[in-house]
C-alpha positions in Angstrom: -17.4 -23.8 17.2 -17.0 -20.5 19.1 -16.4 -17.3 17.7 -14.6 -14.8 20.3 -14.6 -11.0 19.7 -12.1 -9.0 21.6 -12.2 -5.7 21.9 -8.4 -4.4 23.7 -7.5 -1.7 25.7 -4.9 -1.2 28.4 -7.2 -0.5 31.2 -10.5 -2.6 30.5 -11.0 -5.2 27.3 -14.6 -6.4 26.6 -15.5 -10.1 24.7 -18.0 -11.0 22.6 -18.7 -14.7 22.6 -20.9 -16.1 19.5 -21.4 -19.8 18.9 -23.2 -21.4 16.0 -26.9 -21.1 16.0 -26.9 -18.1 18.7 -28.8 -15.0 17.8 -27.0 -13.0 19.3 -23.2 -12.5 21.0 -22.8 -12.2 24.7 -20.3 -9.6 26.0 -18.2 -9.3 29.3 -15.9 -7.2 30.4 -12.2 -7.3 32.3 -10.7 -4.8 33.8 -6.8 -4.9 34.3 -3.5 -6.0 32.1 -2.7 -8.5 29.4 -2.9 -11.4 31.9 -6.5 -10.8 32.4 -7.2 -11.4 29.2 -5.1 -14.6 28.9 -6.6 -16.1 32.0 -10.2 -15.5 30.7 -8.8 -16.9 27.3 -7.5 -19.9 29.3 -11.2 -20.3 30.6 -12.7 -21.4 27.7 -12.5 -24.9 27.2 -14.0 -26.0 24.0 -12.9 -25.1 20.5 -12.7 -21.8 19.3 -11.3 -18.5 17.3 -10.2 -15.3 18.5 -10.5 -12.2 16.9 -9.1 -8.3 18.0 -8.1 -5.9 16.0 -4.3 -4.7 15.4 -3.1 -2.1 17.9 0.0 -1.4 19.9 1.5 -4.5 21.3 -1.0 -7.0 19.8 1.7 -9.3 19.4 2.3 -11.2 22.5 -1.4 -11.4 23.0 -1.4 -12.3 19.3 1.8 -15.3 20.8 -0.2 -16.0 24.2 -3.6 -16.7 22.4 -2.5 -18.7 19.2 -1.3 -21.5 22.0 -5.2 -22.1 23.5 -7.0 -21.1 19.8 -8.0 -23.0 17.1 -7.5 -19.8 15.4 -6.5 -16.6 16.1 -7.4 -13.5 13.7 -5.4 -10.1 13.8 -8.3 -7.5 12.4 -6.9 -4.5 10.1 -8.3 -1.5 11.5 -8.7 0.9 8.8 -10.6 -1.9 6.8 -13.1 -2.8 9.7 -14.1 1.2 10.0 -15.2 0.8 6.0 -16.8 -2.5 6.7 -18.6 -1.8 10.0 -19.5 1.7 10.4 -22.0 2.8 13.4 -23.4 6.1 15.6 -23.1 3.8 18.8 -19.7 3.0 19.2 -18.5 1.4 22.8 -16.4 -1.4 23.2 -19.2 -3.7 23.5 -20.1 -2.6 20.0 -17.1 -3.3 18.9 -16.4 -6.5 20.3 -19.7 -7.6 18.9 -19.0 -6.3 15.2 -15.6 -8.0 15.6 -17.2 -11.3 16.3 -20.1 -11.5 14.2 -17.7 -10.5 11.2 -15.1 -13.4 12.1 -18.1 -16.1 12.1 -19.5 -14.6 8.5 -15.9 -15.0 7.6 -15.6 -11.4 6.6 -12.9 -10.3 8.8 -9.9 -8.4 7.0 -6.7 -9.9 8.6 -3.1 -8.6 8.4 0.5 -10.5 8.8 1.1 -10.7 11.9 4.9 -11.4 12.0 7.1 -13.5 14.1 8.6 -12.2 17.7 12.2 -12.1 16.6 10.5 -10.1 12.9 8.8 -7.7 15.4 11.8 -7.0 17.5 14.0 -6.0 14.5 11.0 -4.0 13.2 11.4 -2.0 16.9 15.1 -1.9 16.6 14.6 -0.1 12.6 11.7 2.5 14.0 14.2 3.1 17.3 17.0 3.9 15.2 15.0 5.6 12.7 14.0 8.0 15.7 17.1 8.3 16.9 18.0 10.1 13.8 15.7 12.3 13.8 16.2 13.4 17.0 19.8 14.1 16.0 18.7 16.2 12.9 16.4 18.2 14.8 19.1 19.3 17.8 21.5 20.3 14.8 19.0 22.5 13.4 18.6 23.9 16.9 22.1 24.4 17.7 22.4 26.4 14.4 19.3 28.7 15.3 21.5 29.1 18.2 24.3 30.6 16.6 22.5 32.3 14.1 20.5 33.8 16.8 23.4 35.2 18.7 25.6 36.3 15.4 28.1 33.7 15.2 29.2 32.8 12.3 29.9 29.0 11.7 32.3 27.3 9.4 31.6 24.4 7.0 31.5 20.9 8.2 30.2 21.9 11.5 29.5 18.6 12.2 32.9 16.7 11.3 35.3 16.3 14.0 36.7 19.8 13.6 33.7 21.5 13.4 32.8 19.9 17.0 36.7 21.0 18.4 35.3 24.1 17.0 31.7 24.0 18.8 32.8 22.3 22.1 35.7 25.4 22.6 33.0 28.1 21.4 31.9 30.5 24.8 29.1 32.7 23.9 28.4 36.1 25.1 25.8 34.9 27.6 25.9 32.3 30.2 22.9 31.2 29.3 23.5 30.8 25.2 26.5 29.3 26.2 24.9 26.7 29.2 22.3 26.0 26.2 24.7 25.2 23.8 27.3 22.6 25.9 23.9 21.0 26.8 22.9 20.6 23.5 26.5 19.6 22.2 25.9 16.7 25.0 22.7 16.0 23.6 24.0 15.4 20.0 26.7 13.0 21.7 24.7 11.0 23.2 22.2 10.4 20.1 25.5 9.7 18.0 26.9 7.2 20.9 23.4 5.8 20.4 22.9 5.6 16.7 26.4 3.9 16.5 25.2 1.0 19.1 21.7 0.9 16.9 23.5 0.0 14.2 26.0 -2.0 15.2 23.0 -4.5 16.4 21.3 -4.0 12.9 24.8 -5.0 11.3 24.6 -8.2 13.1 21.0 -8.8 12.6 21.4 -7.9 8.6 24.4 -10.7 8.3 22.4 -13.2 9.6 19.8 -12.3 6.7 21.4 -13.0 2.9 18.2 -11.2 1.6 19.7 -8.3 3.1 22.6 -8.2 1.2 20.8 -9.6 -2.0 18.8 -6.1 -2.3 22.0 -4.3 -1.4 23.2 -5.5 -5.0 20.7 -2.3 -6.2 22.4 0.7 -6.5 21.6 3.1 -4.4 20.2 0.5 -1.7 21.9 0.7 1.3 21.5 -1.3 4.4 18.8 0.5 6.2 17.1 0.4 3.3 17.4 -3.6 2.6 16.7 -4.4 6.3 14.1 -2.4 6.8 12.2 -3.6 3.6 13.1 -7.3 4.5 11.6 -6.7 8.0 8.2 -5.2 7.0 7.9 -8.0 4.2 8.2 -11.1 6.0 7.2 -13.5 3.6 7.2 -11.8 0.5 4.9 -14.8 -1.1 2.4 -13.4 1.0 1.7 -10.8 -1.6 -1.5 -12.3 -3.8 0.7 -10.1 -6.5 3.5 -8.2 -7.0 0.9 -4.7 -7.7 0.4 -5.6 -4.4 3.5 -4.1 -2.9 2.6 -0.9 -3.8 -0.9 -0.4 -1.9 1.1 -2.1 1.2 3.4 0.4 1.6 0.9 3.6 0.5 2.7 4.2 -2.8 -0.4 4.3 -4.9 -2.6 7.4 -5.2 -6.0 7.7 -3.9 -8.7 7.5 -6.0 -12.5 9.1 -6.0 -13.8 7.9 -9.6 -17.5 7.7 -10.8 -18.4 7.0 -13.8 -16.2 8.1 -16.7 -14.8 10.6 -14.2 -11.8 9.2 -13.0 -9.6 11.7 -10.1 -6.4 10.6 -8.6 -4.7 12.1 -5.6 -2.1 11.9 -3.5 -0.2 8.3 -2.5 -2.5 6.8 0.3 0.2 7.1 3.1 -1.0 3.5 4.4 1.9 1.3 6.4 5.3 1.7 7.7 6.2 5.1 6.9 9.7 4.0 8.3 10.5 2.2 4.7 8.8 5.0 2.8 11.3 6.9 4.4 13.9 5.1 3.4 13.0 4.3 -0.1 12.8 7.9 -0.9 16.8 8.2 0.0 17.4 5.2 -1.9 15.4 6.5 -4.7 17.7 9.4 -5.3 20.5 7.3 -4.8 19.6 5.1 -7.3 18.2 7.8 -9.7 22.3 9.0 -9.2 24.3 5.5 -9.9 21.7 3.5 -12.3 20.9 4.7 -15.4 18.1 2.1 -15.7 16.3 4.0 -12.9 17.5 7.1 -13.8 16.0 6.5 -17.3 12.6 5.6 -15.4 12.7 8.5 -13.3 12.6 10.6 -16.5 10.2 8.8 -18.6 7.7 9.9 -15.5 9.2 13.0 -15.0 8.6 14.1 -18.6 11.5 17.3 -18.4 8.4 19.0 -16.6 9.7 20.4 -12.7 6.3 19.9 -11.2 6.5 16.2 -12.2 9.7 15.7 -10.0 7.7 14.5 -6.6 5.2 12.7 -8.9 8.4 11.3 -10.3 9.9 10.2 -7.9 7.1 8.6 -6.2 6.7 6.2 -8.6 10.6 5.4 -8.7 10.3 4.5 -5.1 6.8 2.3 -6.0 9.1 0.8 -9.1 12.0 -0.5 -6.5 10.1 -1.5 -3.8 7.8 -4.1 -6.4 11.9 -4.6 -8.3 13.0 -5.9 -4.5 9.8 -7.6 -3.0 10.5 -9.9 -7.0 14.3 -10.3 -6.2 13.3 -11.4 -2.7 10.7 -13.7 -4.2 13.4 -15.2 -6.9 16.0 -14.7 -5.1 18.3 -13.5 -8.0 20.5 -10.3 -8.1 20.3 -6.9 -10.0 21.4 -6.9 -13.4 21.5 -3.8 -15.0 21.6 -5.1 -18.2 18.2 -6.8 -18.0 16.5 -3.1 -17.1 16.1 -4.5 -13.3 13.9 -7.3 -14.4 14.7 -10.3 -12.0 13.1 -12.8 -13.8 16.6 -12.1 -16.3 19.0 -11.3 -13.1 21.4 -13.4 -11.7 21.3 -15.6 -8.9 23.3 -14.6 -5.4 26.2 -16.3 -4.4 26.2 -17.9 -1.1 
């Protein structure tokens, strides 16, 4: 068998190549796009596995090279840099670490999900963006009018407060020039949120677990899909305590010893469903008394618990969801969200 290291970047990528019985790797490098990299891939024509570590478009290479591999290994990065730390660090390095740790059968892998999983992933993160471009030309346009003395009324962003807005003409051409162009800004982001999610409706009623998690209160649908999408499979998970650490809910931890010291939640991946589960989380806390009642056990009636608080109500729904998507069965209030007790969906 041969092992093959990769080592990806978008001007140059270097390969390690490591067969059984060699000493040593042997590294070459490419120079020029993904199809480089496929052809020399294509090159090799006995038996073997490919390993690179997870990046920024890794997968269609991840696509391209599962059709000519045996097996094809996405690396996690943050785990390789505890596994494999070194003072000479080049991508020759790195190609070799990668394939001497795929042929030991130490390599940390992640999911690597399917196209059409990516491509709604995209469409979450774009609209997710889109957002916040909207919230932060609002704030401007009020730093506006606050800078120039005008007072504003309430609902400035409902349809009258825009009437209001788009017939406002400042004292200065300039405040004024700066506030149709950013009144033509804000209506172009909400043209584009409304076609974003339009094209997440369609996607989310093609996916029952979407509207499965929606039976949570507070869970809306950017809450569900976006959860769906970053889970996949959520038998993937060797446990359900699992969910947690995937989507940096738990607290870091430097123990020794008896001393045991907790910090803040970890912050590891999608920060686009942490996000979201932090709206839904107050949402929740609002409509479900079940949550609201696990919210305050946490919370102990001390204020500086509140964030601690509600952290672990957004840890307690996302494990609650990742079980109904495993069981497929509904909330039910009256079981204290336990799904194992819940009800199943109707088709």
């Amino acid at each position: 068998m041969l092992y093959v290291g990769l080592d990806v970047h978008a001007k140059e990528s270097t390969f390690a190549f490591l067969a059984d019985g060699d000493p040593k790797p042997r590294t070459k490098t490419v120079r020029g796009p993904l199809r480089r990299i496929v052809e020399e891939l294509a090159k090799i024509k006995e038996p073997f596995e490919l390993a690179f570590e997870a990046s920024n478009g890794y997968g269609p290479l991840y696509d391209m090279a599962a059709k000519m591999a045996k097996r094809v290994v996405v690396a996690h990065p943050g785990k390789l840099r505890l596994i494999f730390r070194s003072k000479n660090k080049n991508n020759p390095a790195d190609a070799k670490a990668l394939v001497q740790l795929l042929r030991a059968g130490f390599l940390p892998e992640v999911y690597v999900p399917k196209p059409e999983l990516r491509a709604w992933r995209r469409l979450i993160g774009h609209r997710v963006r889109l957002v916040g471009q909207r919230t932060r030309v609002k704030c401007t346009l009020r730093a506006l009018l606050r800078g120039v003395g005008v007072e504003m009324p309430k609902g400035l962003w409902r349809k009258a407060g825009l009437a209001w807005l788009e017939a406002l003409t400042l004292e200065s051409r300039g405040d004024t020039l700066m506030l149709k162009d950013y009144l033509a800004h804000l209506a172009y982001l909400n043209c584009a949120i409304r076609r974003a999610e339009h094209e997440l409706d369609r996607i989310a009623r093609t996916h029952p677990a979407v509207v499965l998690l929606r039976t949570i209160p507070g869970v809306g649908p950017r809450t569900a899909e976006a959860l769906v999408a970053w889970v996949g499979d959520p038998r993937r998970f060797a446990s359900i305590k699992a969910v947690g650490n995937y989507f940096g809910l738990v607290p870091c931890e430097d123990s020794s010893g008896s001393h045991r010291h907790f910090g803040h939640i970890t912050h590891e991946g999608p920060a686009v469903v942490r996000r979201l589960l932090n709206q839904s989380a107050w949402q929740a806390i609002r409509h479900s008394p079940h949550v609201r009642a696990v919210y305050d056990r946490i919370r102990r009636d001390d204020p500086e618990r509140r964030k601690i608080a509600l952290v672990a109500t957004m840890h307690y729904l996302a494990r609650v969801m990742v079980t109904m998507l495993r069981t497929g069965e509904t909330w039910d209030p009256e079981a204290h969200g336990r799904p194992a007790a819940c009800k199943p969906v109707e088709n």
